[in-house]
Each structure stands twice: as C-alpha cells, then as structure tokens.
BAVEXBA-233241 format. One record per residue (C-alpha): residue number from 1; residue in three letters; x, y, z. Coordinates in Angstrom, 2 decimals. Example, Ala and Ser with C-alpha at 12.3 -4.5 7.8 and 13.67 -1.06 7.14 Angstrom:
<pts>
<pt seq="1" type="ALA" x="12.30" y="-4.50" z="7.80"/>
<pt seq="2" type="SER" x="13.67" y="-1.06" z="7.14"/>
</pts>
This chain:
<pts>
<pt seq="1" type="UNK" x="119.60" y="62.82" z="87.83"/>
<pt seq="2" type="UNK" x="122.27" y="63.40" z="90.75"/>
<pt seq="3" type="UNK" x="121.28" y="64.38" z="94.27"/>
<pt seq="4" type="UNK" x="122.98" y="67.94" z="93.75"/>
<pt seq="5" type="UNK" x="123.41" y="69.05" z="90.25"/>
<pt seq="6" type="UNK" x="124.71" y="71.88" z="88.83"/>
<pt seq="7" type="UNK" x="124.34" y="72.33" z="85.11"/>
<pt seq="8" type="UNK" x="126.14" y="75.60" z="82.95"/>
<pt seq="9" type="UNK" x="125.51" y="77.79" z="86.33"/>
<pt seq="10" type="UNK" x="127.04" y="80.80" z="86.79"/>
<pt seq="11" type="UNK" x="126.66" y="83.62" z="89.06"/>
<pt seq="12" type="UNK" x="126.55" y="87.68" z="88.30"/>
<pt seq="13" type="UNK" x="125.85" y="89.96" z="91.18"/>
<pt seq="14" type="UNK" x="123.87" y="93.32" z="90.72"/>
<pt seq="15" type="UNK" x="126.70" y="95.47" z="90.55"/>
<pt seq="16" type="UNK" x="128.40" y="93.10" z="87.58"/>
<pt seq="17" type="UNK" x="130.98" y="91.29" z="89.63"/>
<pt seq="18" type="UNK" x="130.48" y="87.71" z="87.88"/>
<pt seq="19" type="UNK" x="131.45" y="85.50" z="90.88"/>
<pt seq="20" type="UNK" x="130.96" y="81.93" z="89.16"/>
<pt seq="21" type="UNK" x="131.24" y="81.28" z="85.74"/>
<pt seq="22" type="UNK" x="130.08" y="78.20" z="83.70"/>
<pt seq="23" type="UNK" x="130.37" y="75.49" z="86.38"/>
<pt seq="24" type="UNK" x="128.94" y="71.87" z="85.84"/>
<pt seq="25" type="UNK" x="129.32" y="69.18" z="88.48"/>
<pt seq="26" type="UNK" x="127.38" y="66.43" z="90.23"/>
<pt seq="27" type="UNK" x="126.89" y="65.19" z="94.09"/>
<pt seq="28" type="UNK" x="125.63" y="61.98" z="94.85"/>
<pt seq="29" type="UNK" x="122.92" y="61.43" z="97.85"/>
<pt seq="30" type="UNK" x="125.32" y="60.67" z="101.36"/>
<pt seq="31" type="UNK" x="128.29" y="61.81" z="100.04"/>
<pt seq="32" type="UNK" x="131.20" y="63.86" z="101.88"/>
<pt seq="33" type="UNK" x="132.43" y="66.62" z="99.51"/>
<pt seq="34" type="UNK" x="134.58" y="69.60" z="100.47"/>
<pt seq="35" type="UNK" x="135.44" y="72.48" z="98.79"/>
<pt seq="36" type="UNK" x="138.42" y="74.31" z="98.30"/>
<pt seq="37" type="UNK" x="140.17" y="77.23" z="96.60"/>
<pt seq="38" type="UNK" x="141.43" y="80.66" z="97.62"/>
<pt seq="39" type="UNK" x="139.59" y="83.44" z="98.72"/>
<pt seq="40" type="UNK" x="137.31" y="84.70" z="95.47"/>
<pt seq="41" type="UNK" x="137.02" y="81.47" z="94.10"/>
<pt seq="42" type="UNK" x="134.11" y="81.64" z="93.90"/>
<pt seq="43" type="UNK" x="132.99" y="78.27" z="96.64"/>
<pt seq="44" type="UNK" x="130.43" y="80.32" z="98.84"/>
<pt seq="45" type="UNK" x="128.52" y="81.66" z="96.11"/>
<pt seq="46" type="UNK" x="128.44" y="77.81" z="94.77"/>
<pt seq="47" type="UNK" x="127.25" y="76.82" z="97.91"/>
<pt seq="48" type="UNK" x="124.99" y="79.57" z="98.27"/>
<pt seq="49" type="UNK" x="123.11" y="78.25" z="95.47"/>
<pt seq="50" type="UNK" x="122.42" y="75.06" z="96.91"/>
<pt seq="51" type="UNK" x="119.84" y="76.59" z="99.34"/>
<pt seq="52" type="UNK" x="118.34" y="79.29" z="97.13"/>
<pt seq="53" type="UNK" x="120.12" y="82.04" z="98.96"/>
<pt seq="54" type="UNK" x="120.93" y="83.13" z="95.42"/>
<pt seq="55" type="UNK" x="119.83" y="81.95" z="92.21"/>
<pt seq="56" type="UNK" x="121.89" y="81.29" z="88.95"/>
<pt seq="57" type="UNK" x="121.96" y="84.38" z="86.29"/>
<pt seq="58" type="UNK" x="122.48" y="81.22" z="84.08"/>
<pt seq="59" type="UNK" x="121.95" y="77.49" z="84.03"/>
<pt seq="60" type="UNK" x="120.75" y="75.73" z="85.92"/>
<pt seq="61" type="UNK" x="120.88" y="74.32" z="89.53"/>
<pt seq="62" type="UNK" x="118.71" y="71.22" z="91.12"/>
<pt seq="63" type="UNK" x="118.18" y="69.90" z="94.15"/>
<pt seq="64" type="UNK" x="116.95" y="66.32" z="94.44"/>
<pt seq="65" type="UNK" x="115.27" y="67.09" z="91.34"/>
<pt seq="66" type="UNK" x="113.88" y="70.57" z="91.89"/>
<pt seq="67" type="UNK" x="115.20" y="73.41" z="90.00"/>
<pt seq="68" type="UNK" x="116.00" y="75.90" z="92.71"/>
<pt seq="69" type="UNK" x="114.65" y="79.19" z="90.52"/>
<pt seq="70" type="UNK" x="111.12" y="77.07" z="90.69"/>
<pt seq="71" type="UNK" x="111.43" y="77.35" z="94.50"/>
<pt seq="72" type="UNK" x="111.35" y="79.87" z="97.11"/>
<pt seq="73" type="UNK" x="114.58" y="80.24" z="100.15"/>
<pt seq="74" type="UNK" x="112.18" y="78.67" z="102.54"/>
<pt seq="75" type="UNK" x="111.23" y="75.54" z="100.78"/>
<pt seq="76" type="UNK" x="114.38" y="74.45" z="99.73"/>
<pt seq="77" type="UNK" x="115.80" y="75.21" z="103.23"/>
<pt seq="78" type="UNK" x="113.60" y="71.68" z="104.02"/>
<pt seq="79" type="UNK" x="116.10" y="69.74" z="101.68"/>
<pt seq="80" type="UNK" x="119.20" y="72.11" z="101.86"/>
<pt seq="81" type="UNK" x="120.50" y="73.06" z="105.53"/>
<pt seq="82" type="UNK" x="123.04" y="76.60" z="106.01"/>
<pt seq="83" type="UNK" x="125.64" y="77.02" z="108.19"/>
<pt seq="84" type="UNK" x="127.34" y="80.62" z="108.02"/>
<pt seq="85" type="UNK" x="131.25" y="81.37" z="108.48"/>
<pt seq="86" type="UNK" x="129.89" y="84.26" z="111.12"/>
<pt seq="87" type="UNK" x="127.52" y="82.14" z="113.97"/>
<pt seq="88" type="UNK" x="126.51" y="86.41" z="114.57"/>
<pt seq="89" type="UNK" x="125.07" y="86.50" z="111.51"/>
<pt seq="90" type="UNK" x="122.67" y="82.96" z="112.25"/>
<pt seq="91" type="UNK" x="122.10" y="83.63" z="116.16"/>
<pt seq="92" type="UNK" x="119.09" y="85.38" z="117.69"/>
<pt seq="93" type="UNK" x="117.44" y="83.88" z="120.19"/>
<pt seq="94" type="UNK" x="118.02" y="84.16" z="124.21"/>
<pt seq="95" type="UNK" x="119.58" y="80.72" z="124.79"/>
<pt seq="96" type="UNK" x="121.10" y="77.47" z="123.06"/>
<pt seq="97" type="UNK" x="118.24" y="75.37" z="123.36"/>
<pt seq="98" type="UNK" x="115.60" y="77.99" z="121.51"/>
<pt seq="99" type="UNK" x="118.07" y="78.42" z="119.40"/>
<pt seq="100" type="UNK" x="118.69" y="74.76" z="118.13"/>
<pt seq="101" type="UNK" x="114.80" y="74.34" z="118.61"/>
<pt seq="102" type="UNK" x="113.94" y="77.02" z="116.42"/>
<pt seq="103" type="UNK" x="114.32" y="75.33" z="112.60"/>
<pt seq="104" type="UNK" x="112.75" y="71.94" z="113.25"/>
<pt seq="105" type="UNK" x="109.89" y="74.06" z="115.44"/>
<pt seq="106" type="UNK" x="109.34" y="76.54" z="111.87"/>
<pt seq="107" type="UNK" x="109.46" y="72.87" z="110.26"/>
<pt seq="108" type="UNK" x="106.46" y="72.46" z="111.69"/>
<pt seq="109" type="UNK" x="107.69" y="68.92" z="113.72"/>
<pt seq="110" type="UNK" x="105.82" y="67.64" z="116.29"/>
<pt seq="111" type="UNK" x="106.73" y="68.40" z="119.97"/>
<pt seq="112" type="UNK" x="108.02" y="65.08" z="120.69"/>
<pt seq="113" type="UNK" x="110.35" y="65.13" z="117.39"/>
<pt seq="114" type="UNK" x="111.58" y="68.88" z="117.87"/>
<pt seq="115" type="UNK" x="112.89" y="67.52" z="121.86"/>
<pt seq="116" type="UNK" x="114.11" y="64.92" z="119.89"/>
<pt seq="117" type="UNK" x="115.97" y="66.57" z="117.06"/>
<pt seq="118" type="UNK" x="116.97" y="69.33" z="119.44"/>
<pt seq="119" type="UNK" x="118.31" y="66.40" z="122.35"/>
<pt seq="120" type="UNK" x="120.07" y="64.58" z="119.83"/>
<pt seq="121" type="UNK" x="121.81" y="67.53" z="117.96"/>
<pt seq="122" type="UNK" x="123.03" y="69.42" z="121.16"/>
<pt seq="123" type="UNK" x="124.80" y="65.87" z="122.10"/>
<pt seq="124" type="UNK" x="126.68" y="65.57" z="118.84"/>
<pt seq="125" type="UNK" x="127.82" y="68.99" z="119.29"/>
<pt seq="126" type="UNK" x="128.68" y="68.89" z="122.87"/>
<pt seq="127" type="UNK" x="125.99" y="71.57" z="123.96"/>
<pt seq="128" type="UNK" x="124.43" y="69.23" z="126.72"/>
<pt seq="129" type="UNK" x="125.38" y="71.17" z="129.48"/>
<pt seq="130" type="UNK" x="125.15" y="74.70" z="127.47"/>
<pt seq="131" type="UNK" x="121.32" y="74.57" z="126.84"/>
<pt seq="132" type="UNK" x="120.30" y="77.27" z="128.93"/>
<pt seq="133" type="UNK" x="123.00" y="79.69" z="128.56"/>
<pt seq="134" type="UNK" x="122.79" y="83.08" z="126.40"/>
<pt seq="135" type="UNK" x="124.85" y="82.02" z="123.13"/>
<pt seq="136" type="UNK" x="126.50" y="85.37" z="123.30"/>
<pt seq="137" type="UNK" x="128.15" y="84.41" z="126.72"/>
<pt seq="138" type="UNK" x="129.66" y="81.56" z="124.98"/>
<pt seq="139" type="UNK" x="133.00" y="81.95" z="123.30"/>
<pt seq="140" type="UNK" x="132.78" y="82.34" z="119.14"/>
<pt seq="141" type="UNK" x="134.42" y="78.55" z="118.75"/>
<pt seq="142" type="UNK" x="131.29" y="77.54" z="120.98"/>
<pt seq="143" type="UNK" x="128.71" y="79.45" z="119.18"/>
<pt seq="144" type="UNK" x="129.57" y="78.02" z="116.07"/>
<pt seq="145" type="UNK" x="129.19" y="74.48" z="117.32"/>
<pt seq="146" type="UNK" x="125.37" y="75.97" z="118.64"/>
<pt seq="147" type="UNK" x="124.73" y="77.35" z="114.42"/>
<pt seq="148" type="UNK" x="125.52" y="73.31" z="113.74"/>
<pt seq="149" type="UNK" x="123.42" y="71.89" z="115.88"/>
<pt seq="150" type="UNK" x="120.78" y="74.38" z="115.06"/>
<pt seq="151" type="UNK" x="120.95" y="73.28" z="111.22"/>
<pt seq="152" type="UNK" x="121.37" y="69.59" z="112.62"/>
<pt seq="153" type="UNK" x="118.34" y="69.64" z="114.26"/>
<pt seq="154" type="UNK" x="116.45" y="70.67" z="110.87"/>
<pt seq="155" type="UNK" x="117.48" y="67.07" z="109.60"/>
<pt seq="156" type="UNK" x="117.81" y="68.42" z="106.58"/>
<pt seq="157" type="UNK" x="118.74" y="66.18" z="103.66"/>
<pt seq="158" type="UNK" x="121.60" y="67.98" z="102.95"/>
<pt seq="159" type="UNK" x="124.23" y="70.37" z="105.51"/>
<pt seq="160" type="UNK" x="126.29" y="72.93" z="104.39"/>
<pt seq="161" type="UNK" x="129.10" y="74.10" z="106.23"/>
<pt seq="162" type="UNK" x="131.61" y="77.41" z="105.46"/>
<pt seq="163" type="UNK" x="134.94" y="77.39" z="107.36"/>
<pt seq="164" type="UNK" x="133.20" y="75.32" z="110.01"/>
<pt seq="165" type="UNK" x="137.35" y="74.91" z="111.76"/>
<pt seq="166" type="UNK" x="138.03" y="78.54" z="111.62"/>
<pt seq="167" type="UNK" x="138.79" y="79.55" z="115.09"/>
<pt seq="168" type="UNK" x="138.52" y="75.88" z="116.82"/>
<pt seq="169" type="UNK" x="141.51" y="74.00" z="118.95"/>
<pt seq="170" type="UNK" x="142.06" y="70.62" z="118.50"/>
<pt seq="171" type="UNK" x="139.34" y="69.51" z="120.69"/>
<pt seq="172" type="UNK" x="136.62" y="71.58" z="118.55"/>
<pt seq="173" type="UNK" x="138.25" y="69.60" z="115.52"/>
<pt seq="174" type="UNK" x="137.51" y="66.32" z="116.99"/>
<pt seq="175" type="UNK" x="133.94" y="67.27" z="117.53"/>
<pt seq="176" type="UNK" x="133.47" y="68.30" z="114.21"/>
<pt seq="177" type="UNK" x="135.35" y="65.33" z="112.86"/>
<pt seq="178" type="UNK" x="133.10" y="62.61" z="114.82"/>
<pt seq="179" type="UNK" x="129.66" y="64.91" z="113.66"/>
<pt seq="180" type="UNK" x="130.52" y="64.97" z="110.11"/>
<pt seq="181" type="UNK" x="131.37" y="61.05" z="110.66"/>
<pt seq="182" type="UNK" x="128.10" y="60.31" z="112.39"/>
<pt seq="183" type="UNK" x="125.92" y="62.61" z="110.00"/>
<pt seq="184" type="UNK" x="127.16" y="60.75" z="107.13"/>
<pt seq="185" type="UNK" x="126.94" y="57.64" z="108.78"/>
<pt seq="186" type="UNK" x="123.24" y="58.70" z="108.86"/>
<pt seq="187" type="UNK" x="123.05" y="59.06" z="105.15"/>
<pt seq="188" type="UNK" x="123.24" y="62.99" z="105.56"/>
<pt seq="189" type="UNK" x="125.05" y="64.70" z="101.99"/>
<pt seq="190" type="UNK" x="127.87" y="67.02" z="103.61"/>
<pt seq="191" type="UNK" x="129.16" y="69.62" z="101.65"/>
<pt seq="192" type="UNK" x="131.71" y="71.91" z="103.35"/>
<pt seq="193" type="UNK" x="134.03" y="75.42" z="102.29"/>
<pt seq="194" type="UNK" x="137.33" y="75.17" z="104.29"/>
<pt seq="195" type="UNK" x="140.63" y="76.40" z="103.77"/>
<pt seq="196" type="UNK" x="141.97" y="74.39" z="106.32"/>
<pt seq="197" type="UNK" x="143.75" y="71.38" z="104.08"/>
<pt seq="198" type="UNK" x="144.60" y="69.22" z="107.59"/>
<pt seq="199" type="UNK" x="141.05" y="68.78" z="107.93"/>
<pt seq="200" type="UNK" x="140.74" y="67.81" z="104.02"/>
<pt seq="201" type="UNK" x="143.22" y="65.38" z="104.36"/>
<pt seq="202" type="UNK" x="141.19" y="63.26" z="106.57"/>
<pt seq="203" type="UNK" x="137.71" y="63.93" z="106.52"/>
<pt seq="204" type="UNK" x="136.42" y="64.25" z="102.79"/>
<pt seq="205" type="UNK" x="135.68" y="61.45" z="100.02"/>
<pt seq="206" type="UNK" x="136.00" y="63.70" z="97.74"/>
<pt seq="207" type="UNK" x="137.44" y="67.52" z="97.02"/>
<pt seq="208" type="UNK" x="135.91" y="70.24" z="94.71"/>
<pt seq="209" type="UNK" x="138.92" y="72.40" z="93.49"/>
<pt seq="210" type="UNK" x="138.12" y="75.78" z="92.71"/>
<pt seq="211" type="UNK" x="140.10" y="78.88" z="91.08"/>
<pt seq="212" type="UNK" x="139.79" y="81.82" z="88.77"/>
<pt seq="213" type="UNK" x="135.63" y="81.38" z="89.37"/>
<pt seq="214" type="UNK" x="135.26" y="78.15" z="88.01"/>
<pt seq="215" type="UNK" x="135.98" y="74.49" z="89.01"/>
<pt seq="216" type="UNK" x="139.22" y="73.28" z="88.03"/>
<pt seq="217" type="UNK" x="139.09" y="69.32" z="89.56"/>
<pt seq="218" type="UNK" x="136.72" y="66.87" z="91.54"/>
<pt seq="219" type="UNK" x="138.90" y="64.14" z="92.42"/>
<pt seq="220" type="UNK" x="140.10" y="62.55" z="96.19"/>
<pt seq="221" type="UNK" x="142.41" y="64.23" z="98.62"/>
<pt seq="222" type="UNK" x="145.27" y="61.82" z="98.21"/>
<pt seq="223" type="UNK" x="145.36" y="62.80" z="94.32"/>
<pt seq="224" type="UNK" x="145.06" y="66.91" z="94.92"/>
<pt seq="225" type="UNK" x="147.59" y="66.73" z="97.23"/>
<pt seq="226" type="UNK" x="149.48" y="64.85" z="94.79"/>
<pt seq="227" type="UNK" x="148.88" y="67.34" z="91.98"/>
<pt seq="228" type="UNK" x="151.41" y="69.92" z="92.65"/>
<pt seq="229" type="UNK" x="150.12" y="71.81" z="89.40"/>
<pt seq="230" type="UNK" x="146.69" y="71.93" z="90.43"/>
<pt seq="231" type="UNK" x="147.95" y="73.00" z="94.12"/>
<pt seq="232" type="UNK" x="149.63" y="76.18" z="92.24"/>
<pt seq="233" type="UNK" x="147.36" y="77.04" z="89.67"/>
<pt seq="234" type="UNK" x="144.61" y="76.92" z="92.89"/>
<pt seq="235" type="UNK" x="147.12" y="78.64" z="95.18"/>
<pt seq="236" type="UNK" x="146.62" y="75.98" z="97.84"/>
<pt seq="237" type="UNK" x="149.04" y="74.18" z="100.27"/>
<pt seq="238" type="UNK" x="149.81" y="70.32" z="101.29"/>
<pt seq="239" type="UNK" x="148.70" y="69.35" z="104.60"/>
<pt seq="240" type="UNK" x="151.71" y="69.65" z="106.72"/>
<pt seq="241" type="UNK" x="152.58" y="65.91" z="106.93"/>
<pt seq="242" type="UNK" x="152.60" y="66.14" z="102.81"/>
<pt seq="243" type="UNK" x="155.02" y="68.81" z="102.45"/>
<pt seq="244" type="UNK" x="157.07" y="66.79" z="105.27"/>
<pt seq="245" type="UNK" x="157.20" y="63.90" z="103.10"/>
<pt seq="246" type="UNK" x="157.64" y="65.85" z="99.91"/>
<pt seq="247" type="UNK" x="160.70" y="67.88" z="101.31"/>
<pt seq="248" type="UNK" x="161.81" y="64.71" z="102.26"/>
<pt seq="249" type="UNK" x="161.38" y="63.33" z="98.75"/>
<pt seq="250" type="UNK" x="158.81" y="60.42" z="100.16"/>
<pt seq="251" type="UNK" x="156.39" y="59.26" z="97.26"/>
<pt seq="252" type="UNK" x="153.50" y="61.72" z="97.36"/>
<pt seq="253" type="UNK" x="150.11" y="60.79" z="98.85"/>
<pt seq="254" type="UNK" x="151.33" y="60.66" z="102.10"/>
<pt seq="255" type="UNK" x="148.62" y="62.81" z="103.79"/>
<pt seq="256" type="UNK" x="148.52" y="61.58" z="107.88"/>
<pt seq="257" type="UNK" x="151.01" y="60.74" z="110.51"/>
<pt seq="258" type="UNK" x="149.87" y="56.99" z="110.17"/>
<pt seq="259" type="UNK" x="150.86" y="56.86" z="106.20"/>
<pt seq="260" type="UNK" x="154.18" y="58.62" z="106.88"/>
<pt seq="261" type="UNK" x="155.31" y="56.27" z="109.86"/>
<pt seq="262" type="UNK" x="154.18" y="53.07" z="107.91"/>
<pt seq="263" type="UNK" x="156.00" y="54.20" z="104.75"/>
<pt seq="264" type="UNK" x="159.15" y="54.76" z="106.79"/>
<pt seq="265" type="UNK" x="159.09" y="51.31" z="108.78"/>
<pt seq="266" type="UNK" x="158.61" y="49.54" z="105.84"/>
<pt seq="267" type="UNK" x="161.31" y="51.36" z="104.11"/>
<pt seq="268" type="UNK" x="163.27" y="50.58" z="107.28"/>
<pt seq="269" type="UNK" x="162.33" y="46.82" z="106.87"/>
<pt seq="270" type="UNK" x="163.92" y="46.74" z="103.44"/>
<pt seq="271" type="UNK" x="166.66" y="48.10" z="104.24"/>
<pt seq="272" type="UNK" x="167.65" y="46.06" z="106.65"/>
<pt seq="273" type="UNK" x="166.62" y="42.79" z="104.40"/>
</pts>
C-alpha cells in the first residue's frame, strides 16, 4: 500500500454540493507533489481529507495504512500536518515562539525536543529574530511563514500546504523554496495547493491536475506544461518563461530561464557551424 492513498473517494457536503467525485491516486513516502487546478476544483477538499478535517461520503482514504474514517482529527494530525491559505484562521497565541511551540508541546514531546523542534523550525523559516513578537504585528506574508513553522515543528510525517506563495515577494519565495528543499531532503512527504505555476515549474516532482471535481493527470511539470490540452481543459497557464518560448515557437518544455538560454546558445552554436 502507498504512503497516501486515495481509493473511489469522493466528497458531498451537507447542503449537497458534491465537491470531489470518484478520485483514485497514490503518493509515495518523501515525495514532492503539488496540486493544481482552478478555483472549485475541488484540491482543498482533497487535501482536506488527508488530515481528517473531512471524511469521504465514499471510498476510501488511507494514511500510511490507516483508514482516516477509523481515526479521529487529532490522531491523524500526528502523521498528517495543516497549513491554512488564511495564517488568521491557524494563529492564537500571544507570540511566535508559543505559537510554533504549541503542536509539538500538545504532541506531548519532551522539553528538550519541543526547544528543539521549535529552534530548528523558526530557522528554516527565518523567524529567529521574530520569536517574541505578537504574530499580529507581523505583516500577513510573515505570519504565514510563523503557520509553517508551527506545522514544521510537529514533524509530522507528512505537510500540507494551500497557496503557501500567495502574498510573498521574491525573497518569501526563496524561503519557501529552500524549506520545501530541506524538508524533503529530510524525507518529509510535501503536498502543496498553489495556483502559482512559476513556483510549479521548479519546485515539484510531480503535479496533480485537477478540473471539473475530479483528477484529470499526475504526471511532471515539464509534461503539463507541455500539454496544451490539459492546460485548457484545466483552465491553467504556462509559467511565463513557457509561454515565452512557445510564442516564440521554441520546442515546449522549456520551463526556467536556464533551459531557455541553453536552448538558444546551442541553437546559436549550430547556426554558426
């Protein structure tokens, strides 16, 4: 059995709105997934699933081999850790540090491994110098960074983020790049709902397509962005460097500044030969 499998699942809310419908798909322990698709595609409710937040009206969902409608929120959010689009809707405590301290503290950790896991997870995130301050004085690209660590500090098998880049400058991108690289590096499963196809393009072995409430592909970034049906019928855009190249009529799968400048000095190279 896979690390993360979902089997038939699919998702009604109370009031009848059927969300997800009849998905099947399987993540591996350490890998790097993202998901992607248009607003009502159903990702979060996917990924919502994962923790026990909600629980599928049909099929089946396991975790590491438990079946999450055997288990309660709280004991799958050992194995499964959240990260909400909205840090407001995660934050309530007085400063950073009780904040990120909070999870592995409810964990039950000893005091030695909560400084630990709280030390180590404000670092990745940059929150060093922050621990003391009120997260509501902190700007909202800031306290999302504190929701991460918070969640990173739970060492949690597996971390889910949702539109983790929203609202971040390039310098908040880098963080999250180099966290995501040094959580997986740790054999940590990332999953992660983004809209934001730049940061697809270079951070994710693999991408979950989704549309229309179901899943429509699970292949790499270089072949979705290569897959201008899928991009329409999903109602998603290249990265920018890929619609450069394709406007250009470059071969497609060029998805970073690096691919398109080595394409063109080697097409330079031949033409001069």
């Amino acid at each position: 059995m896979s690390f993360i499998e979902f089997n038939k699942v699919s998702f009604t809310y109370p009031n009848g709105f059927p969300a997800v419908e009849d998905i099947s798909f399987q993540i591996e322990k350490g890998e790097n997934i993202a998901i992607v698709g248009q607003n009502g595609a159903g990702k979060t409710t996917t990924v919502k699933m994962m923790n026990g937040l909600l629980k599928p009206t049909a099929g089946t969902v396991c975790i590491d081999g438990m079946d999450t409608r055997d288990f309660t929120t709280a004991r799958l959010s050992r194995k499964t850790g959240y990260v909400f689009q909205n840090p407001d809707d995660q934050i309530f405590h007085n400063t950073v540090r009780q904040e990120i301290e909070f999870g592995p503290n409810v964990l039950g950790y000893d005091a030695d491994k909560v400084s630990a896991l709280t030390e180590y997870a404000a670092k990745l995130a940059g929150l060093s110098d922050a621990m003391e301050e009120n997260p509501y004085n902190l700007p909202l690209s800031i306290r999302k960074f504190v929701t991460i660590a918070s969640v990173t500090a739970m060492d949690t098998d597996i971390i889910v983020l949702d539109e983790p880049t929203a609202g971040q400058d390039i310098r908040g991108i880098r963080v999250l790049e180099n966290m995501i690289r040094e959580l997986k590096e740790k054999g940590k499963t990332i999953v992660t709902i983004t809209h934001d196809m730049e940061f697809v393009a270079g951070n994710f072995d693999k991408v979950f397509v989704m549309a229309h409430k179901n899943l429509l592909k699970v292949t790499s970034p270089k072949e979705v962005f290569s897959d201008n049906a899928l991009l329409e019928e999903s109602m998603l855009k290249k990265p920018y460097i890929s619609e450069v190249a394709y406007q250009l009529g470059l071969p497609e799968g060029i998805l970073s500044k690096d691919e398109l400048s080595e394409y063109v000095e080697k097409a330079m190279k031949i033409s001069k030969s």
